[in-house]
C-alpha positions in Angstrom: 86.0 149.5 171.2 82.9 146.9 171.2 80.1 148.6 172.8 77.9 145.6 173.0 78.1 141.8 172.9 75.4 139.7 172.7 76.5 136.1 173.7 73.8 133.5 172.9 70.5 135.2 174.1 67.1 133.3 173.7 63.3 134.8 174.7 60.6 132.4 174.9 56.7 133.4 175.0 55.0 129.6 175.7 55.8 128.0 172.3 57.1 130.9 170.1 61.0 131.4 170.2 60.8 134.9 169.7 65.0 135.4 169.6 67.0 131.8 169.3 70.6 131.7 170.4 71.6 135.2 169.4 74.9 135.8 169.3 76.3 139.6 168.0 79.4 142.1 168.4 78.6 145.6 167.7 81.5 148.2 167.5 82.0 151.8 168.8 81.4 154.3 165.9 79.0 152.2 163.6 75.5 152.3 162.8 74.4 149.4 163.5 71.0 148.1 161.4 68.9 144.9 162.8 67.0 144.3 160.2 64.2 141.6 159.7 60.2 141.2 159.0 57.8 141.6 161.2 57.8 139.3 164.3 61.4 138.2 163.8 63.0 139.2 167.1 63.9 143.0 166.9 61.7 144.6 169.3 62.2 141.6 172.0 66.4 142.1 171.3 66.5 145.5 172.2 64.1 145.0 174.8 66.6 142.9 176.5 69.6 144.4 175.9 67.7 147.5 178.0 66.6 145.1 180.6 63.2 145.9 179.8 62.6 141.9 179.4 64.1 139.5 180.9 66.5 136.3 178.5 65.6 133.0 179.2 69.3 132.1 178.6 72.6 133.8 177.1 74.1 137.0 178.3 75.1 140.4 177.3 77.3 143.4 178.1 77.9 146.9 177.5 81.0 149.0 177.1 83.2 146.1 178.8 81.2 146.7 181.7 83.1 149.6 182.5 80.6 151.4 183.4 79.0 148.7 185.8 75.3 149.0 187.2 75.4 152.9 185.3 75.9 151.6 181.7 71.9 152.4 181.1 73.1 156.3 181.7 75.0 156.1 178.5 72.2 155.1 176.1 69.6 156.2 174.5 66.4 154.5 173.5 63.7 155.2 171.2 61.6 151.9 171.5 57.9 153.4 171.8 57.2 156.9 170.7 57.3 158.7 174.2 54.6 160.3 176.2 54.9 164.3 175.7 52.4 167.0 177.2 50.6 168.3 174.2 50.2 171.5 175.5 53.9 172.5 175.8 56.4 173.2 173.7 59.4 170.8 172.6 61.8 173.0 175.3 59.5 172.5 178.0 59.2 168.5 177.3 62.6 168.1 176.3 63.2 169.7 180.2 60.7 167.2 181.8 63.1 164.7 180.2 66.4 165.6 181.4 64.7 166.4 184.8 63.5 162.2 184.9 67.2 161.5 183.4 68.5 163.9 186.0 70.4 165.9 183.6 71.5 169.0 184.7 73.1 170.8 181.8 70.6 169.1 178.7 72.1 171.0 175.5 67.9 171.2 174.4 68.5 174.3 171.8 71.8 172.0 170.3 69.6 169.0 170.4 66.3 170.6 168.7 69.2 171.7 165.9 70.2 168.5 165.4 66.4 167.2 164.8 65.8 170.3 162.9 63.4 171.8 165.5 64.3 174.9 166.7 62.6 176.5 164.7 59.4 175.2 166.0 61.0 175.5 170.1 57.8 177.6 171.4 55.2 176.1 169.4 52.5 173.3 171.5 53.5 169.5 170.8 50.1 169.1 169.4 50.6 170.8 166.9 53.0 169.1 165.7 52.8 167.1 162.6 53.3 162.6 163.2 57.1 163.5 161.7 57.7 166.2 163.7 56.5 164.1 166.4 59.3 161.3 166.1 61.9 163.9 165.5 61.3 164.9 169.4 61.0 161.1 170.1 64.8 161.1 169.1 65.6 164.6 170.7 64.5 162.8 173.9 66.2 160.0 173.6 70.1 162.2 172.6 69.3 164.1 176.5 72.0 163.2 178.3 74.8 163.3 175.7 74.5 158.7 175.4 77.4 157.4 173.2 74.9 155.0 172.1 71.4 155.3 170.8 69.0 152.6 170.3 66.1 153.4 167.5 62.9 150.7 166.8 62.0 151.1 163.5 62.5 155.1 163.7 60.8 155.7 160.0 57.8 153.7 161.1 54.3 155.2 159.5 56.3 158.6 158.3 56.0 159.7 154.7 58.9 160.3 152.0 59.9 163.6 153.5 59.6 162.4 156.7 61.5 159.5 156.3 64.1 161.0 154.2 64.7 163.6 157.3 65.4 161.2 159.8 67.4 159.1 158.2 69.3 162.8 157.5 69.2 163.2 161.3 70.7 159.5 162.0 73.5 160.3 159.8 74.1 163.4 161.6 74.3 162.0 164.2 76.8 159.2 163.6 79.0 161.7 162.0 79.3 162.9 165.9 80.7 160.1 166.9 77.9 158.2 168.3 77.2 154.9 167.9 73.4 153.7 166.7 71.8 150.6 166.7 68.5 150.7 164.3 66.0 148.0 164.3 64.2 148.2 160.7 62.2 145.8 158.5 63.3 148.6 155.7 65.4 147.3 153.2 66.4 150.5 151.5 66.6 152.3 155.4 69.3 149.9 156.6 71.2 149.9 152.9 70.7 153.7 153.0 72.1 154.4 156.7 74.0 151.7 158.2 77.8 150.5 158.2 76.6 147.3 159.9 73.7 144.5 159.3 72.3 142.0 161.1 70.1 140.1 159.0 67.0 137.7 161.5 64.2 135.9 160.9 61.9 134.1 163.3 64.7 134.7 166.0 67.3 133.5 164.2 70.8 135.3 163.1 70.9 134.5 159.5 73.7 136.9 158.5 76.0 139.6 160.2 78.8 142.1 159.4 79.4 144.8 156.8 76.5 146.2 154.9 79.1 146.0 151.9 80.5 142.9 152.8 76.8 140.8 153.4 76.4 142.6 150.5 77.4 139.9 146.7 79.4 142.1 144.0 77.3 140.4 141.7 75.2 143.2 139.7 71.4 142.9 138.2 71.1 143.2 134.4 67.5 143.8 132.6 67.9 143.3 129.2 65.3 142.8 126.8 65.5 141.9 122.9 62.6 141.2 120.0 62.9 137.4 120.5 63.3 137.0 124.6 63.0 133.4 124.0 66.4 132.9 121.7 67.9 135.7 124.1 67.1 133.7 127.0 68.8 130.1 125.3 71.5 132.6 124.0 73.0 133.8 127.8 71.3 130.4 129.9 75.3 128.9 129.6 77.5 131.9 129.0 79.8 132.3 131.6 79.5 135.2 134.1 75.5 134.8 134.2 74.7 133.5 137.2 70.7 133.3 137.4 67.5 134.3 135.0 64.3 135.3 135.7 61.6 137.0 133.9 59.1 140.0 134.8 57.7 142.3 132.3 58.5 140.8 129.2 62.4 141.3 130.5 65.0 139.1 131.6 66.4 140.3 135.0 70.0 138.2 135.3 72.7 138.3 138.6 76.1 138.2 136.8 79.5 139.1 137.9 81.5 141.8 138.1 83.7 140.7 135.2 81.0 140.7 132.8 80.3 144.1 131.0 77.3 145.6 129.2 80.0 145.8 125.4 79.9 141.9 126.2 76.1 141.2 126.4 75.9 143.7 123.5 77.7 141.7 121.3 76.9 138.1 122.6 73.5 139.2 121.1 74.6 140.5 118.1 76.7 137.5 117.1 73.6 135.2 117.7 71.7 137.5 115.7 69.4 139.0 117.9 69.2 143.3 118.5 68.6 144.5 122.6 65.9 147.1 123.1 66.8 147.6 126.7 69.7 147.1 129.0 70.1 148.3 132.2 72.9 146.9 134.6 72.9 147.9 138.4 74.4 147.1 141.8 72.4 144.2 143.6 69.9 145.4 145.7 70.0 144.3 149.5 66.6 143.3 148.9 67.8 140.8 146.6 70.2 139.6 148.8 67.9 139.5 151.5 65.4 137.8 149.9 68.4 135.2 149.2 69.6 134.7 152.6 65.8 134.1 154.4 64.9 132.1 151.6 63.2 128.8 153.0 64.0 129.6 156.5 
């Protein structure tokens, strides 16, 4: 079932086009990433889509518009970290929440599981630590049972551990059947976490569909020999090597999927040259990123 379709939408502030003709089809059951830089339209997208701000032109629609003027009951949104009383405790906040959501049956002690907070149920809000913090942000956002939950940048400012627990907590949630749409400049996040990619820049859809799909097969090789000149001439024309570059007294080259490390091996060793280092890896969806937005 599509969830949300996004048919052309454009936001204007005076001369900036902060989201261009954006047009995007997101499906029940997928995590959803919106990924993009800084400034590229993210925040202002799901700010629409919420009817927080107002499009200048284009449309969108949730569920089918089965749900008509209630559709906003069946999401939730973590755009800003929200306003909490310090001196209560998670249950009492999360109660305040469902009270302004007009939830009568909230589910707090499942929710505070799935954020891993129950432990931490009685204790005062400010004591929290900044991870803890946007762990409750996404409690309060899951009151009310939403099949779909928006997140803006939802790693934003956390450490390591923190970040490596919520992305834990998205995927927990997904597995429930919920569907997520995550707004991230974080390459790794969005490769880590989502099914889905949009890929913007300056308000403009550059690229859409299935992380695996936007996603090359092509693979990175690092490879590194005594004489990286002769190594370099040596691969420049051989088929299967698609690009090279050079960082750290190493060739980095994109090649195919057909072409194997036992190959590179003994294209070296025929021309007479010995590799001290060969490493060949998946592309990164930095790399294709950094393709894709290239010169726009």
């Amino acid at each position: 079932m599509q969830v949300l379709q996004i048919q052309g939408l454009t936001k204007r502030y005076g001369a900036i086009t902060a989201v261009n003709n954006l047009h995007l089809e997101i499906q029940s059951g997928s995590v959803y990433g919106i990924l993009g830089p800084n400034g590229s339209g993210k925040t202002t997208t799901l700010s629409m889509v919420l009817g927080i701000v107002g499009a200048d032109s284009g449309s969108f629609s949730w569920f089918g518009d089965k749900y008509g003027d209630q559709e906003r009951m069946h999401i939730g949104a973590l755009l800003e970290t929200p306003n909490f009383y310090p001196y209560l405790s998670p249950v009492k906040n999360l109660e305040i929440t469902a009270h302004i959501k007009r939830v009568a049956s909230p589910g707090i002690d499942q929710i505070l599981e799935i954020v891993n907070l129950a432990h931490r149920r009685d204790s005062a809000f400010s004591t929290f630590s900044f991870g803890m913090k946007q762990r409750l942000a996404i409690a309060a956002a899951l009151v009310g049972d939403p099949e779909v939950l928006i997140l803006d940048e939802p790693t934003n400012g956390l450490d390591p551990q923190g970040i490596a627990e919520v992305r834990e907590i998205i995927k927990r949630i997904a597995n429930n059947g919920k569907t997520i749409i995550m707004a991230s400049h974080i390459l790794d996040e969005v490769e880590k976490v989502c099914s889905h990619v949009a890929i913007i820049k300056r308000g403009k859809l550059l690229a859409n569909g299935e992380v695996g799909a936007i996603l090359s097969n092509d693979r990175q090789v690092d490879i590194s020999a005594g004489d990286l000149v002769r190594l370099r001439e040596v691969l420049a024309n051989f088929p299967g090597v698609k690009s090279i570059s050079e960082k750290d007294k190493m060739l980095q080259l994109q090649v195919g999927t057909e072409l194997t490390a036992a190959e590179l091996n003994k294209l070296a060793f025929d021309n007479g040259l010995i590799i001290s280092h060969l490493v060949m890896k998946p592309k990164s969806l930095e790399a294709e990123f950094l393709e894709i937005t290239a010169g726009t």
